[in-house]
C-alpha positions as CSV (number, residue, x, y, z in Angstrom):
1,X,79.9,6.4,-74.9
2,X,77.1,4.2,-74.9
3,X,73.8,6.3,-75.0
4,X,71.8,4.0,-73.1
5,X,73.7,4.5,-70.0
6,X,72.3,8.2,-70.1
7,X,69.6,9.2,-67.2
8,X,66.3,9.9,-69.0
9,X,65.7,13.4,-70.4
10,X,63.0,14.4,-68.4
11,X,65.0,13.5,-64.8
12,X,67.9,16.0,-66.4
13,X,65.4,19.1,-66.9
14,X,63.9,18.8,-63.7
15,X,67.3,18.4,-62.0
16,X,68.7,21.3,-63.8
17,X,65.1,23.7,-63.1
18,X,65.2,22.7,-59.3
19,X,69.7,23.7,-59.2
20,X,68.7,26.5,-61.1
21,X,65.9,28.1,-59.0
22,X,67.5,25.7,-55.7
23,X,63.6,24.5,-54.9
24,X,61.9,21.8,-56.2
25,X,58.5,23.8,-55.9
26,X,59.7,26.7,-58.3
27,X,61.0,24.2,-60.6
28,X,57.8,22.2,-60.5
29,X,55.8,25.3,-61.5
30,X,58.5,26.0,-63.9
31,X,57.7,22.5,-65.4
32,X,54.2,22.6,-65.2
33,X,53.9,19.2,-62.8
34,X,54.1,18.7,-59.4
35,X,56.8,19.2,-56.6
36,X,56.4,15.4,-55.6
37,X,57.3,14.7,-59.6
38,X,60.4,16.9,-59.5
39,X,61.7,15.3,-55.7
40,X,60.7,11.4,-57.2
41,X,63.1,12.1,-60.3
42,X,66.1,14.1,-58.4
43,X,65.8,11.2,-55.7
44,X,65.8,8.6,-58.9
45,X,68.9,10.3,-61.0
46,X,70.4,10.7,-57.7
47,X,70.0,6.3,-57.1
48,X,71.4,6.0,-60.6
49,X,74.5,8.3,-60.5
50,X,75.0,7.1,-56.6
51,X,75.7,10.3,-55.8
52,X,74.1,13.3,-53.6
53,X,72.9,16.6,-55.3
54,X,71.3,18.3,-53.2
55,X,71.7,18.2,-49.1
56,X,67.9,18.5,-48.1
57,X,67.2,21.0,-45.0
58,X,63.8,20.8,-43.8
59,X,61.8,21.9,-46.6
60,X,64.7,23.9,-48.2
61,X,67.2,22.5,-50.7
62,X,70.9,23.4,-51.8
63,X,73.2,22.1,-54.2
64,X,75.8,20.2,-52.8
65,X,79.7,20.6,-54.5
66,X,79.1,17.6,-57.0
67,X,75.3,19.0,-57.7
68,X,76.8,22.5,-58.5
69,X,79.1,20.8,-61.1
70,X,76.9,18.7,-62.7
71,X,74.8,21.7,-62.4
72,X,77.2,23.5,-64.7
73,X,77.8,20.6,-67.4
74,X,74.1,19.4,-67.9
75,X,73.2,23.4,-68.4
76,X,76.2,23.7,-70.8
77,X,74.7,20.4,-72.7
78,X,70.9,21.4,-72.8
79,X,71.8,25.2,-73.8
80,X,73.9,23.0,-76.4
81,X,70.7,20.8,-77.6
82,X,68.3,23.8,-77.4
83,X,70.9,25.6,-79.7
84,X,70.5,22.5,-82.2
85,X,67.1,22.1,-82.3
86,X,66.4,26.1,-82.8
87,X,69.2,25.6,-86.0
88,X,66.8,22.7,-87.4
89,X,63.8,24.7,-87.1
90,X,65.1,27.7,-88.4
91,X,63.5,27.4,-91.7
92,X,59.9,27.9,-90.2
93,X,61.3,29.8,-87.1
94,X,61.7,32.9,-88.9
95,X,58.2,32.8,-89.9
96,X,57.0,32.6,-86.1
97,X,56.7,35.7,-83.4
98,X,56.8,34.5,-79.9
99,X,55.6,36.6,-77.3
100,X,55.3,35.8,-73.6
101,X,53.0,37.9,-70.8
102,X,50.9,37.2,-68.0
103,X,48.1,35.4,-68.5
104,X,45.8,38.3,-67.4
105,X,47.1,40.7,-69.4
106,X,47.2,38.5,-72.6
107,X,43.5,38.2,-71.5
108,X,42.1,41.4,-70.4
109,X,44.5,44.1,-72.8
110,X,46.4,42.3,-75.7
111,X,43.7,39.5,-77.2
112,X,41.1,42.6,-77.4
113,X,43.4,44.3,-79.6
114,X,45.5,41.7,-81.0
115,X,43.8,41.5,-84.4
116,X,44.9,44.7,-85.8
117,X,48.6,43.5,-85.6
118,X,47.6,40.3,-87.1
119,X,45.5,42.0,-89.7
120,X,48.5,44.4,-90.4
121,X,51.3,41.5,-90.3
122,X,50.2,38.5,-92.1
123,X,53.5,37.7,-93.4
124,X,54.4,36.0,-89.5
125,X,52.3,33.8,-87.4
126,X,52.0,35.1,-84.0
127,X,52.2,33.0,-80.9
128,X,51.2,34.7,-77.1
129,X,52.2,32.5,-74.6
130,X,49.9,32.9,-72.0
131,X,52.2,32.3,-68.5
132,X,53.2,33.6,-65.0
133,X,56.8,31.9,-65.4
134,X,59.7,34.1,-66.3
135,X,61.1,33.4,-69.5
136,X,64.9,32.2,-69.8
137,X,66.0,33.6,-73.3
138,X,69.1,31.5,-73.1
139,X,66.9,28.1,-73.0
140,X,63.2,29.5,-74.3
141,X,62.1,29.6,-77.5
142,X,60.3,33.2,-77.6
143,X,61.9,36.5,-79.2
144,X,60.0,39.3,-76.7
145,X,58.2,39.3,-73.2
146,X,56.1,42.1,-71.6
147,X,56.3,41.9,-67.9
148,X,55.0,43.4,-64.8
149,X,57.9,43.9,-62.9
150,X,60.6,46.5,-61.3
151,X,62.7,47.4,-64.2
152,X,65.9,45.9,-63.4
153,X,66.7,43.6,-66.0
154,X,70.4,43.3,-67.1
155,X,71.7,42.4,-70.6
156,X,68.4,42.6,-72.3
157,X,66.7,45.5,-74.5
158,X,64.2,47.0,-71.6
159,X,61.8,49.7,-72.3
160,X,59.0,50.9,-70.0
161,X,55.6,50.2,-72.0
162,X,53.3,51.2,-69.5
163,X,53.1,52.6,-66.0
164,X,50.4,51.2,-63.6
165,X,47.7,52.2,-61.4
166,X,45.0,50.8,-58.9
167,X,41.9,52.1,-58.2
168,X,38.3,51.0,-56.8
169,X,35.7,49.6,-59.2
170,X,32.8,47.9,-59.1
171,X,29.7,46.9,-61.3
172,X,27.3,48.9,-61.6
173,X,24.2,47.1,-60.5
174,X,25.9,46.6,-57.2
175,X,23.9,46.5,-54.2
176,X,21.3,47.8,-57.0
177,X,23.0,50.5,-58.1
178,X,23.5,52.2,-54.9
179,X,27.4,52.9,-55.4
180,X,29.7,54.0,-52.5
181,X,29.8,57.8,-53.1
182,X,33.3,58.4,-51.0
183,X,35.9,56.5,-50.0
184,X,34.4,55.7,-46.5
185,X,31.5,54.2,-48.0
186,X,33.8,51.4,-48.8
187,X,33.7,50.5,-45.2
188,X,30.0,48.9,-45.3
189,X,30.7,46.8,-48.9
190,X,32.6,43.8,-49.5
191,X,36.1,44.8,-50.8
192,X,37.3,41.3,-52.8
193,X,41.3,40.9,-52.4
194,X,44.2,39.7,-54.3
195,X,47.9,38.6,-53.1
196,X,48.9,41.1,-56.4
197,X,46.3,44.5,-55.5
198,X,46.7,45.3,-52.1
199,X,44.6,47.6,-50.7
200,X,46.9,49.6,-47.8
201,X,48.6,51.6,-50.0
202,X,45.2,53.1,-51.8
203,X,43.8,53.6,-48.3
204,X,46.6,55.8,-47.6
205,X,46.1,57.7,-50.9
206,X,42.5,58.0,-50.2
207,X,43.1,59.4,-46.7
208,X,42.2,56.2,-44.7
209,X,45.1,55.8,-43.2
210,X,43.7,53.8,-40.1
211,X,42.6,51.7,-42.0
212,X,44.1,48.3,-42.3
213,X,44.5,45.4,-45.1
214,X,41.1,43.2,-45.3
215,X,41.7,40.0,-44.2
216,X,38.2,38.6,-44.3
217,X,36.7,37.3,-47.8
218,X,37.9,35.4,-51.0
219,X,41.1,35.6,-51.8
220,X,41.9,35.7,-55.6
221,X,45.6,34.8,-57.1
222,X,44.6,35.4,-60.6
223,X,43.8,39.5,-61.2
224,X,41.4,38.6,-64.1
225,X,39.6,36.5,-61.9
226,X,39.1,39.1,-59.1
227,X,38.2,41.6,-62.2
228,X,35.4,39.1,-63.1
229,X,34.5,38.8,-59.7
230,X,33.7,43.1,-59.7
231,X,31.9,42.3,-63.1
232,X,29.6,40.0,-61.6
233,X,28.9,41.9,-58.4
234,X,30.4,40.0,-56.0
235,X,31.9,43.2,-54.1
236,X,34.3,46.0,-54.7
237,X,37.3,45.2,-56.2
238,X,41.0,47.0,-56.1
239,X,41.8,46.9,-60.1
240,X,44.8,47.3,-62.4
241,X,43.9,50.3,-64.6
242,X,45.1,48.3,-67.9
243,X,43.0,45.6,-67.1
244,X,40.0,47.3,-66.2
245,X,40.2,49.8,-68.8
246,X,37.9,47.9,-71.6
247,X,35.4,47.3,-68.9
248,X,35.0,50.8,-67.7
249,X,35.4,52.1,-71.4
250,X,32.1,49.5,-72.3
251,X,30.0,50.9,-69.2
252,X,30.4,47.1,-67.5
253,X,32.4,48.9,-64.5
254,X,32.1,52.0,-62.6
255,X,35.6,53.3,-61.8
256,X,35.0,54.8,-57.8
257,X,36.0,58.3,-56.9
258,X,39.4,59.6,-58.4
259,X,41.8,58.7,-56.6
260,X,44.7,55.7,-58.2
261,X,46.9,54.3,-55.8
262,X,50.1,53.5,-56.2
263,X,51.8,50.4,-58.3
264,X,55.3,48.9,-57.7
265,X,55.3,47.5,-60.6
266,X,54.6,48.5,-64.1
267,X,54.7,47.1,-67.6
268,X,57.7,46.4,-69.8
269,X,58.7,45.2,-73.2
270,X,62.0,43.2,-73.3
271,X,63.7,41.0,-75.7
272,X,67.8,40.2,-76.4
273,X,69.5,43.3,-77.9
274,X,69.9,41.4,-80.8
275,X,66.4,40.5,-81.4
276,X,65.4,44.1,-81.9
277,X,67.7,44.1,-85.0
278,X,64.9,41.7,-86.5
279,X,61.6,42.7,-88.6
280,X,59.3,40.9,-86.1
281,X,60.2,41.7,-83.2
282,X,60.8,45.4,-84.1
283,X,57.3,45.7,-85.6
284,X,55.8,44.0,-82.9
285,X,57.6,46.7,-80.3
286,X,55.8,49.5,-82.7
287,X,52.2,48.0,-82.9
288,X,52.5,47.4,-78.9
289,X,53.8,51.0,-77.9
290,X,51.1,52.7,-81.1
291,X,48.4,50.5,-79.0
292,X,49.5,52.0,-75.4
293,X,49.2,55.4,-76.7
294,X,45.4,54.6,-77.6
295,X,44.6,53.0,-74.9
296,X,46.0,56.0,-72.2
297,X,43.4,58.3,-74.5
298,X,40.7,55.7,-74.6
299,X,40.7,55.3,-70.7
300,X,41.0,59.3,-70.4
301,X,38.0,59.4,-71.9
302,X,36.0,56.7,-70.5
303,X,36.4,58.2,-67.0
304,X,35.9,61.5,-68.0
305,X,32.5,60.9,-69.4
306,X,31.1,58.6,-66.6
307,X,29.6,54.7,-67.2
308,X,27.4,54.2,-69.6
309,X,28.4,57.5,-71.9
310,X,31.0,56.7,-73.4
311,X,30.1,54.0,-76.4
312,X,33.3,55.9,-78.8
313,X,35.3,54.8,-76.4
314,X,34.0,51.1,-76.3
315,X,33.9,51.0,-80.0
316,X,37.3,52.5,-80.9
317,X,38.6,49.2,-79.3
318,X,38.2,47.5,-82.2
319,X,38.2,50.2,-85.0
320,X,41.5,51.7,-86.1
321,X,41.3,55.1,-85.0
């Protein structure tokens, strides 16, 4: 066969990211470019093969019967070039430890503590891809994720890291220091929101069970973002304890009342089963679970003593303990 007569690379991987997930938008953010980008090159390899892929519906898309087998092969042949390329690279891909998370907790938990793995490992050079898009271990190049998620994850290794917990915080120079001192305070503050930390179910925890979801305000998509928000004292924000633990622990945010609502979701450490029978990965697993047990002890003990009192805490961050 004459290669030339191929469609170009970049026109394949969108078309098999958009028959995969069957959107053009979730392949685009998949991609990293835009949903216009994905539709011009479908529409393109579509011109060039003269043939239909997908039958569009509004702004919903489905394979047709000729996408869905084309579909199949073009998966089979990627899988097949990924497979390739890992083989070339394997000289220097032993040497590399590719971990994926969300960005905000690669952020706010793992790059404060990062270095004593490092430190500890020197022998492989860790990558942490920073990214909201769920890995494919079939077609990425990364040996473990930690996700935020439900649990239910067939034919990988899956072990619960760490469970999860909301609760209000604030800075605490806000409104000069003069903190809400029960829950229905909260009523005359700003209370920032996020499409992740919703506030209903911590209302109902905190016996405000009238009380509905704010809808007034900023909305924030990124949870690091709304966390800096509380820093700077823009309002009272709903937090993720793991993300708002180095904060509290430093005296930078005043955890309110005691009372955590309730998460959906919680933390978990994944990877192919046969991954775990590596050095890397397996050391990696340790150094992650060693630095949750810390940090449930660390956070303990920042809200036990109050802001401001509790500089151990804030220093045993970054000192082996």
């Amino acid at each position: 066969m004459d290669l030339r007569q191929l469609p170009a690379l970049n026109a394949i991987k969108a078309f098999e990211a958009a028959a995969r997930h069957e959107s053009f938008s979730r392949a685009a953010d998949e991609l990293f470019v835009t949903h216009g980008a994905v539709s011009h090159q479908i529409r393109a390899l579509e011109a060039e093969l003269a043939v239909t892929l997908f039958a569009r519906d509004g702004k919903r898309v489905r394979l047709t019967d000729a996408g869905r087998r084309y579909a199949s092969q073009v998966r089979a042949a990627l899988m097949s070039l990924a497979d390739a390329t890992r083989e070339i690279r394997a000289g220097d891909r032993d040497r590399r430890l590719v971990v994926s998370m969300l960005t905000s907790f690669a952020a706010r938990w793992v790059t404060p503590r990062v270095g004593r793995f490092i430190e500890a490992h020197p022998q492989w050079d860790l990558e942490l891809l920073s990214t909201n898009v769920l890995t494919d271990f079939a077609r990425d190049d990364v040996d473990a994720v930690i996700r935020f998620g439900f649990g239910h994850y067939p034919g990988l290794h899956a072990e619960l890291l760490l469970d999860e917990v909301f609760f209000p915080a604030c800075s605490p120079n806000f409104r000069g220091g003069d903190l809400p001192k029960t829950p229905a305070d909260l009523a005359n503050v700003t209370l920032l929101r996020s499409d992740d930390e919703l506030w209903r179910p911590w209302f109902d925890a905190a016996g405000l069970t009238t009380w509905p979801e704010p809808k007034r305000g900023v909305l924030y998509q990124d949870s690091s973002n709304l966390l800096q928000a509380a820093l700077d004292g823009q309002g009272v924000a709903l937090v993720r304890r793991s993300l708002a633990m180095h904060e509290v622990a430093a005296g930078r945010l005043v955890r309110l009342f005691d009372i955590d609502g309730p998460s959906p979701w919680q933390y978990y450490f994944l990877c192919p089963p046969r991954m775990m029978q590596t050095e890397r990965v397996k050391a990696f697993r340790d150094w992650v679970f060693d630095e949750v047990a810390r940090f449930r002890l660390l956070f303990e003990q920042a809200c036990a003593e109050g802001p401001g009192k509790s500089p151990d805490a804030a220093n045993a961050l970054h000192v082996p303990l």
